[in-house]
Every structure is written in structure tokens, then in C-alpha cells.
N, C-alpha and C positions, 0 to 999 in steps of 0.2 A: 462571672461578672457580678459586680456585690450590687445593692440595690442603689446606690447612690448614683453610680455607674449607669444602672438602669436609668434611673430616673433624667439623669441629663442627658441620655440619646435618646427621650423624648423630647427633649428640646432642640436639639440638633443631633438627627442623625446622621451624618457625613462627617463629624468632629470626634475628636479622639477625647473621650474625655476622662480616659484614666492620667492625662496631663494634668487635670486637677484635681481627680477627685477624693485619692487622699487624702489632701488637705482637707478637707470639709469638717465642717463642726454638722451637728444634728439642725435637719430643715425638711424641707419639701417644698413640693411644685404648686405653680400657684397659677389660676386661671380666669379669666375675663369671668365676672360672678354675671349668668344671667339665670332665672327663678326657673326651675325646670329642665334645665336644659347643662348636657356636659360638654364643657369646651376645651379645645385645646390648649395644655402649659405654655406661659410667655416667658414663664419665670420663676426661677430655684432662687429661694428664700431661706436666709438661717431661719433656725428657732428662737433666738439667743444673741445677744451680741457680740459683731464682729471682732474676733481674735487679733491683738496686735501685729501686724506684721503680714495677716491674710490676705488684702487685698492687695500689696505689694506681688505677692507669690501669685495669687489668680491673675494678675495684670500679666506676670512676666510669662505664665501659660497660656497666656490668652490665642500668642498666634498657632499652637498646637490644639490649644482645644477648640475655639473659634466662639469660646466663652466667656462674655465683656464684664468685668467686677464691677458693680455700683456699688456705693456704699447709699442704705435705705435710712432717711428718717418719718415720722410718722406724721400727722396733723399736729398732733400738741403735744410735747415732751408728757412721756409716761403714761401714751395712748396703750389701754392693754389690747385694744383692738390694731392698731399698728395699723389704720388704714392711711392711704389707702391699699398696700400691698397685701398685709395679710387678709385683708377682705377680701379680695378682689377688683377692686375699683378699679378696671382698666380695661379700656375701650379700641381692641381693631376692629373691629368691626366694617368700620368706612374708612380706613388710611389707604391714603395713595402711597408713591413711596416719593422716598426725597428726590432720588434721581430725575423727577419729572418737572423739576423747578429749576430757574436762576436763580439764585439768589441775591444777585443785587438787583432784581426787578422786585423780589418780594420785600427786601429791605427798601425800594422806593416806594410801593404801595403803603407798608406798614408806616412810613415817613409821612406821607403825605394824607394817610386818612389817619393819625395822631395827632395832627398837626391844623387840620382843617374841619372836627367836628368835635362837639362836648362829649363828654361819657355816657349820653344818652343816642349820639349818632346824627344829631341834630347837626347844621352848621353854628358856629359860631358868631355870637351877636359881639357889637364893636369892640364892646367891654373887654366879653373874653378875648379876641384877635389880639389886645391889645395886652393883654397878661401873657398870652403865648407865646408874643412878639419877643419879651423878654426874655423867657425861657429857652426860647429856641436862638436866641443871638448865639454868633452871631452869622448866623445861614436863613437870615429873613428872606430872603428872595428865595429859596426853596431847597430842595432834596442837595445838596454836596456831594453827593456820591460818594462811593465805598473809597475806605483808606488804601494807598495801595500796599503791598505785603510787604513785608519787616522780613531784614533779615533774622534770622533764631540767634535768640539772646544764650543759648542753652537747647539741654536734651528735653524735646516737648516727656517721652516717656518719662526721663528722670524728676521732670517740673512734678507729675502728678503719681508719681509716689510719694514726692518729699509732702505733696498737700494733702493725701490719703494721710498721712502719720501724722499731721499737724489737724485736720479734720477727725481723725478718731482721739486724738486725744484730747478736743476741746469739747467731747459727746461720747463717752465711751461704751452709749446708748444706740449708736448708732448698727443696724444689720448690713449682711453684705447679702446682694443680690444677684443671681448670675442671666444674663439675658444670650442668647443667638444672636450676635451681631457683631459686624466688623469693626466697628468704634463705638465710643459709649454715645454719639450723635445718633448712631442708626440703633441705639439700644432703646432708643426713646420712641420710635414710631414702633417695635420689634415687640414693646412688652404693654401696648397702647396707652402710657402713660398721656393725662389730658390735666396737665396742670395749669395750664394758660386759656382752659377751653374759655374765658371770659374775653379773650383778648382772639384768639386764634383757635377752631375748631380745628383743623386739620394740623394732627405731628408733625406729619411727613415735612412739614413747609418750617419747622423749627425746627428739624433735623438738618434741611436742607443748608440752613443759614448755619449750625453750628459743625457741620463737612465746613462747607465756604471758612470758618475760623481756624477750622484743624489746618486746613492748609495756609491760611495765610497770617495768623499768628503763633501757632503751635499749640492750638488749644487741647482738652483735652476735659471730659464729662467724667469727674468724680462720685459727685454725689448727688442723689435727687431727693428732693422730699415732697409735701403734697403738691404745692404749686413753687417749688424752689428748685433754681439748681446752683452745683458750685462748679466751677473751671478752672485747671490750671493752666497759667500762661504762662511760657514760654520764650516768648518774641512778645511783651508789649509794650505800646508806642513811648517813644525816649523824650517829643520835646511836645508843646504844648499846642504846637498847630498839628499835630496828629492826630493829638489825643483826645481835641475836638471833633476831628472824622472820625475816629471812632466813637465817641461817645455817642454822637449821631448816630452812628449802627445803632446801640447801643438802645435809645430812644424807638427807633423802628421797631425794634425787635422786641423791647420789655419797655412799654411808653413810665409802667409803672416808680422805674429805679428812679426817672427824673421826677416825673411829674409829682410823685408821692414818698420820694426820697430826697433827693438834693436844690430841688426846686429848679435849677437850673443848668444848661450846659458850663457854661462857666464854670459852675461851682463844682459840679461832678465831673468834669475833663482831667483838673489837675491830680486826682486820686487814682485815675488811671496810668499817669506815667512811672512805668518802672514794675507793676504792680503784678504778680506773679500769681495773682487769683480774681477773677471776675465771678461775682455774687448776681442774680439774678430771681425777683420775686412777682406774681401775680395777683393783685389783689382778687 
């Protein structure tokens, strides 16, 4: 067994991972940083940036080795520390796991506490009710509830290859990261990544909601970086009364994209139709 080999049936041992592990470029395993104490790998890390073409090949191993490819980018282009990964910045510690939620219950909660207090958790005074009112048009009477599922536009697998190649080559900075997990949804509570912890302390319940996408648009967890993630879509919504229920997802889930990105459902509905990658960011 070479040590590479080694190294990834530390992260899962029940996975075959000489499926991958040739390909590999020089890395190592990377673990939850606490002062004093040694913890268990969540996560095989290049050293180096990811090889054109790699994460394709990891992806298409993934159901033999059972090892999900992320493409990693850091806090600030040309971080030599690469946190939060090569540091360790990552938190299981206290995750539940996704399967323990609905998720159209958590995208109604997220809905409706976005929706009904300031960014200090306060309620909201007329003022603001009345700025929100527009942003959130036009579902002012409350929650809409989840979009129903689209048929697939296309191969969700082949969507997020074609976005891996088009993601490493607008960053050619970017590393590839190998997690333990069934989809890159469960790769995210799997290697304690806590990028939204301003918005959402618990993964599990953003994993949960981006399962709930895999299946009903064809989504699929590219790439992560500190508080970012990218998705390829597959299946998303074709006319403009759709593409406002999801947007509304969309709001629940990351209040940020609207509230401090397009100002408004209106304005950020129409760039979802047709659109074959969902961006997603935390302040």
C-alpha cells in the first residue's frame, strides 16, 4: 500500500481508494485544529494547485472510492496560509447530521426569521418592514413554499464537471480536497466546514437543504471556499414565476445573495432562469 493510499483509508476506511489514488498530486491530511490535542482527518488536501482535468477524474472515482472532489479556495487569493483548510479551521465537533431535518421546514424558518428581524435579531421597526416589503415582493403575505422539481435539463454529473473546468480555469489557484462523503452536500457537515456560521451554526441543516437541491434541481457542490460556495445546476427553473420560488429558497438559505447582492427578488429571480451555476456567499 503506498502512503497515499494510506493516508485516505484514514479517512474512510470501508472505500477503496486506490480508485483514486494514483491520480494524486503531493498533499496530506488535514484535521479539525484544536491547541493540544490530535484529531481525527476530515480532509486530504493537495499541496499545490489543482491539476487540470483532476477533479473530473476524482469525481468519476468517487462512487468506488466513496471520496467526494471539492475544489478548495482560501480567504483571500494568494493566502500562503490557505485558511481555512490548510490550517485547520473546521468545526465537527457539534454537527448533527442532515438526515435529521426537512428541509422545507428549515428553508421556512430561514424565510421567515430573514424576513421578520434586522441583522441584529431585533424585530423590525416600520421603516425597515417597509424596505423589506419590497425586496421580498412579490410573496409579502409570507413563506411560498419550496419550488416544485424540474425536470433535468441535462446530466446533473456531467453539469459539474463541465463547471469544475470552467471554475479552475477562471482560478488556476484553486486546490482539490478529498472529503468521506456521499455528495459534496454531506462533504460539507463530513469535513466541518462553518462558513455561514454567522447566519447558521449547524452544517448539517445546510447540507440538509443542499441534498433537498441535489434531488430536485440536479445540483451538485463544486467548490467551497471560506464562507462561499459554487453549484452546478442541471435542471434550473425555465420561466420567471419559478425562478421566483426559488429565489425565495435562495433568500432562506443565503439571506446574503439578496439582501447584500441584488437588492431584490425581482432583480435576482431573472439570472436564475436557464443558469447552470448557483453562486452563494456569507458575509
Amino acid at each position: 500500500m503506498t502512503d497515499v493510499e494510506h493516508d485516505l483509508r484514514r479517512l474512510l476506511p470501508s472505500g477503496d481508494p486506490s480508485a483514486v489514488a494514483g491520480l494524486l498530486p503531493a498533499g496530506r491530511l488535514v484535521g479539525p485544529r484544536r491547541p493540544g490535542e490530535e484529531t481525527t482527518p476530515v480532509l486530504w488536501l493537495s499541496d499545490g494547485p489543482a491539476p487540470r482535468g483532476l477533479w473530473e477524474e476524482l469525481h468519476r472515482g468517487h462512487p468506488r472510492s466513496g471520496l467526494w472532489p471539492l475544489l478548495l479556495a482560501p480567504l483571500r487569493a494568494g493566502d500562503e496560509e490557505f485558511r481555512p483548510w490548510a490550517t485547520g479551521e473546521l468545526d465537527t465537533a457539534s454537527a448533527s447530521e442532515p438526515d435529521w431535518y426537512d428541509p422545507a421546514a428549515l428553508l421556512r424558518t430561514g424565510w421567515e426569521y430573514s424576513t421578520t428581524v434586522d441583522s441584529e435579531g431585533d424585530p423590525l421597526d416600520p421603516e425597515e418592514a417597509a424596505e423589506l416589503g419590497r425586496s421580498v415582493a412579490p410573496f409579502l403575505t409570507g413563506w411560498p413554499g419550496t419550488a416544485p422539481a424540474a425536470a433535468c435539463a441535462g446530466d446533473p454529473d456531467g453539469a459539474a464537471r463541465a463547471l469544475a473546468r470552467e471554475l479552475l480555469a477562471g482560478d488556476p489557484q484553486l486546490r482539490i480536497g478529498l472529503v468521506a462523503a456521499g455528495s459534496g452536500a454531506e462533504a460539507l457537515t463530513a469535513c466541518g466546514w462553518s462558513g455561514p456560521v454567522n447566519h447558521e451554526g449547524d452544517i448539517a441543516k445546510v447540507s440538509a437543504v443542499l441534498l433537498d437541491w441535489e434531488r430536485r434541481y440536479g445540483t451538485r457542490l463544486v467548490q467551497v471556499g471560506f464562507a462561499e460556495l459554487e453549484l452546478s445546476v442541471a435542471a434550473p427553473p425555465c420561466d420567471e414565476e419559478t425562478a421566483l420560488r426559488v429565489g425565495a429558497e435562495h433568500l432562506a438559505f443565503c439571506p446574503d445573495n439578496i439582501f447584500q447582492g441584488a437588492g431584490t427578488l425581482t432583480a435576482y429571480a431573472p439570472g436564475l432562469i436557464g443558469a447552470g451555476q448557483w453562486s452563494f456567499w456569507w458575509d
